[in-house]
C-alpha positions in Angstrom: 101.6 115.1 107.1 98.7 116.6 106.1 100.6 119.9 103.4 101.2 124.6 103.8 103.1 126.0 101.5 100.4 123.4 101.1 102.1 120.4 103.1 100.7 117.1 103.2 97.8 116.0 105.7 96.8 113.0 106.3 94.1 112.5 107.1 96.6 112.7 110.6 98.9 112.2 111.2 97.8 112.6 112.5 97.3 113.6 111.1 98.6 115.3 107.9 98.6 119.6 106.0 98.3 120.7 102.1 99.0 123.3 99.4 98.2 122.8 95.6 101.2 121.8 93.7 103.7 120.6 96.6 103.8 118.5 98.9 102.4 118.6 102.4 103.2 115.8 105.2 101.1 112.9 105.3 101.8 114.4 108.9 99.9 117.4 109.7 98.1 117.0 113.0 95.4 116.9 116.0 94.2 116.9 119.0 91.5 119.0 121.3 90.0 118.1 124.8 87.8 116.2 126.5 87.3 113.9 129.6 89.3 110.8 129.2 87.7 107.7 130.4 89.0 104.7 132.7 90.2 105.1 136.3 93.6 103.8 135.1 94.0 107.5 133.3 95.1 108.5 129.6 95.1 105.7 127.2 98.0 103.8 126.5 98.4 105.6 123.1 98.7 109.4 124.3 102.1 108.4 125.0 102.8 107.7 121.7 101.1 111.0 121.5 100.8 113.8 123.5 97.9 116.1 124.5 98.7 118.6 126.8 98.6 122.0 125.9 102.0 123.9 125.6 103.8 120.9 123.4 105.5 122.5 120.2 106.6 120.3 117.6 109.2 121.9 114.6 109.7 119.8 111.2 111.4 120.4 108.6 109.8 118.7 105.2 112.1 117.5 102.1 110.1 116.3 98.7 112.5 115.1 96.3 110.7 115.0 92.7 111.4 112.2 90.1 112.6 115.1 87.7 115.5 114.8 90.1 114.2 118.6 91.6 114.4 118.7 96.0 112.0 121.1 97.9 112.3 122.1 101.5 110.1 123.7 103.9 109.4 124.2 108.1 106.4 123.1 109.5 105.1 123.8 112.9 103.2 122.1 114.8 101.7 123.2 118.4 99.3 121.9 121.0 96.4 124.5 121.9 95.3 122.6 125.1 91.2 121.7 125.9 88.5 123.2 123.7 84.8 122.6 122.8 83.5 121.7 119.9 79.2 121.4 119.2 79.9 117.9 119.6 81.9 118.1 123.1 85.6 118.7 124.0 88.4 117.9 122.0 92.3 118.5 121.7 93.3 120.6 119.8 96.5 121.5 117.4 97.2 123.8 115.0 99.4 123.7 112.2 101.7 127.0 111.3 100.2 126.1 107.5 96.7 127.7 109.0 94.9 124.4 109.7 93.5 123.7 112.9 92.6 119.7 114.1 90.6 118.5 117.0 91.2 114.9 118.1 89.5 113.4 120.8 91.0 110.0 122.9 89.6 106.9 124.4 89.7 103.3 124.7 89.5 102.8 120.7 92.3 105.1 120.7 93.4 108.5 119.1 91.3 109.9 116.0 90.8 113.2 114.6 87.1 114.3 114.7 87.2 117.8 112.8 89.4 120.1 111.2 89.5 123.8 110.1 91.5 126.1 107.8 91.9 129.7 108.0 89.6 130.4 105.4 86.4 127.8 107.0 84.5 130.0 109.4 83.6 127.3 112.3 85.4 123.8 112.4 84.2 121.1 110.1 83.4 118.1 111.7 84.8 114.9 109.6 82.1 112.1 108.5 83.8 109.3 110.7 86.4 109.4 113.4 90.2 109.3 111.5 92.4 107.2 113.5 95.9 108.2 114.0 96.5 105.2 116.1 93.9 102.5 116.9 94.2 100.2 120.0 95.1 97.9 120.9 99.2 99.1 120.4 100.2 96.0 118.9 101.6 94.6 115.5 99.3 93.6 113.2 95.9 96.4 114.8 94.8 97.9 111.7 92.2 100.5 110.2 91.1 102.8 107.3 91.2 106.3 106.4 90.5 108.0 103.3 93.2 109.8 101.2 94.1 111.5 98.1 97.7 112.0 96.0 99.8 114.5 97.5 102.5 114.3 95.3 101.4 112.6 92.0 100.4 115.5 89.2 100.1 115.7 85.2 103.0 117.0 83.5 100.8 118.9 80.9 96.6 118.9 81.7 95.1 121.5 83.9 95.1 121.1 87.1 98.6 119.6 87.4 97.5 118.3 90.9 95.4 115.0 90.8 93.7 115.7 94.2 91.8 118.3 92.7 90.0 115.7 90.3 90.3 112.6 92.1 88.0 111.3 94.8 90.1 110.2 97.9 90.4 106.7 98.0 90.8 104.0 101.3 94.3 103.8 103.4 94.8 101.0 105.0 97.0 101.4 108.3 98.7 98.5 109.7 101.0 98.9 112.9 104.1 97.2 111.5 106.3 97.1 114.6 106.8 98.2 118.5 110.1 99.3 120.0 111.5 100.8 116.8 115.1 102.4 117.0 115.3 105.8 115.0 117.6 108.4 115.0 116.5 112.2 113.1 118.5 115.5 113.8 116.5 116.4 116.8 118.2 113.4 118.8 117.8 109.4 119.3 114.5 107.3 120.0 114.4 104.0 121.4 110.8 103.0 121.9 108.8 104.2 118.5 105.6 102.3 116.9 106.2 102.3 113.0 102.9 102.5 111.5 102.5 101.4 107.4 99.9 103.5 105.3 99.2 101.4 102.0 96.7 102.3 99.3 95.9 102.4 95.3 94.6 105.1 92.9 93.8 104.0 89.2 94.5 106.9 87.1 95.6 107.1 83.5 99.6 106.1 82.7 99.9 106.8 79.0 98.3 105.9 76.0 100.5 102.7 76.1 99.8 101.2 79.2 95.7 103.2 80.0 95.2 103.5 83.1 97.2 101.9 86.2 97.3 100.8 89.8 99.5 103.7 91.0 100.7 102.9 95.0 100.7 105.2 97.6 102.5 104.7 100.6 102.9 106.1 104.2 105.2 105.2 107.0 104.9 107.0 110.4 106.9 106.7 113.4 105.5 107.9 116.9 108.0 107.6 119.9 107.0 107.8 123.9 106.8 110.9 125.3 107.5 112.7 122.1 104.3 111.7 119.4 105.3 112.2 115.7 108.8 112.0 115.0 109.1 111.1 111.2 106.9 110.5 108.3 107.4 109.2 104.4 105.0 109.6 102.1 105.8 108.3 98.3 104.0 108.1 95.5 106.0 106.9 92.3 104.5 107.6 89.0 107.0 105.8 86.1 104.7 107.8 83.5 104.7 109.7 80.9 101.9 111.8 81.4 102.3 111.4 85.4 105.4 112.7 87.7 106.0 111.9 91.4 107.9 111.8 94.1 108.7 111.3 97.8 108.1 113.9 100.7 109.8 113.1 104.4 108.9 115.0 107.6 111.7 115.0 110.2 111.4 116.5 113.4 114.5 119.1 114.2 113.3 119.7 117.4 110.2 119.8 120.5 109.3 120.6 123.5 
């Protein structure tokens, strides 16, 4: 994501922001500070994505509904440098949706270890470490993160949103591939780490079919030197009680 005018979050892309009834990118973000350990300095991954403080990231997020109906909105993403959290230092990034993320990075890693909205008094530390990308950087590391639907809703009950009745269920995270070409409006990459998000929620199709596997699927790309460059979240319904849809974050531009 994560989702603002609720954007998606992930859980974080990195991760990813949220607002009821749209989608949010399954890219939101993180980061805070903290000593980074080895004498050979920052992990491998930083590269893939950045720290330091002073790093501005500018999406733009398109959902295209199954009704055929295409939302856009900006997202804004910026790095607020070293801060300390009750548990140590952390990076930290905060999302123009009013959703700040503290991430931490080591030798496992980077993962996201609390988060905060506007409305949360102090930040709220998350039960287990959220990877948004495990070493080692190589096809076929994986790991798990809770999520929830983003995009899939009820066309006539109350709440329309299924993430406000639905207990998140397991992601699984594969990286898919090193080295990935990819090209988005804010210029061309040449060394990117596709990561695959793939996960299940069995929720009620229609009185025909009861209730059905329904898939939900992320794919991230993180590029050297630059961090999050796209996402794609989708989350098809083919119901008649359900609608979904597709959300991409690209990035326009960084610095």
């Amino acid at each position: 994501m994560s989702s603002p005018p609720k954007r998606l979050r992930r859980s974080p892309p990195g991760g990813r922001p949220q607002r009821p009834g749209r989608a949010g990118s399954a890219a939101a973000a993180w980061l805070a500070a903290l000593a980074l350990t080895g004498c050979g300095g920052p992990p491998a991954s930083t590269s893939y994505f950045p720290l330091e403080a002073g790093k501005r990231w500018v999406y733009e997020q398109v959902t295209e509904w199954e009704n055929n109906t295409v939302e856009r909105e900006p997202l804004v993403l910026s790095a607020l440098g070293s801060d300390q959290l009750e548990s140590g230092s952390a990076w930290r990034r905060r999302s123009d949706s009013g959703i700040d993320y503290w991430l931490r990075a080591d030798d496992s890693g980077i993962y996201r270890v609390a988060s905060k909205t506007d409305l949360q008094e102090a930040p709220e530390p998350d039960k287990a470490p959220r990877f948004v990308l495990k070493m080692p950087l190589a096809v076929g590391t994986s790991w798990q993160a809770p999520t929830t639907t983003y995009l899939l809703r009820r066309n006539a009950d109350f709440p329309p949103e299924i993430r406000h009745t639905h207990k998140p269920v397991p992601m699984t995270y594969r990286i898919e591939a090193l080295g990935d070409k990819l090209t988005t409006r804010a210029g061309s990459f040449s060394d990117c780490i596709r990561v695959q998000g793939t996960a299940v929620m069995k929720l009620f199709a229609d009185p025909v079919v009861g209730f059905k596997d329904m898939p939900l699927t992320t794919t991230e790309w993180y590029c050297k030197g630059v961090g999050l460059v796209k996402l794609e979240r989708t989350e098809p319904a083919n119901s008649t009680f359900l609608a979904g849809g597709k959300t991409t974050l690209e990035l326009l531009e960084w610095n």
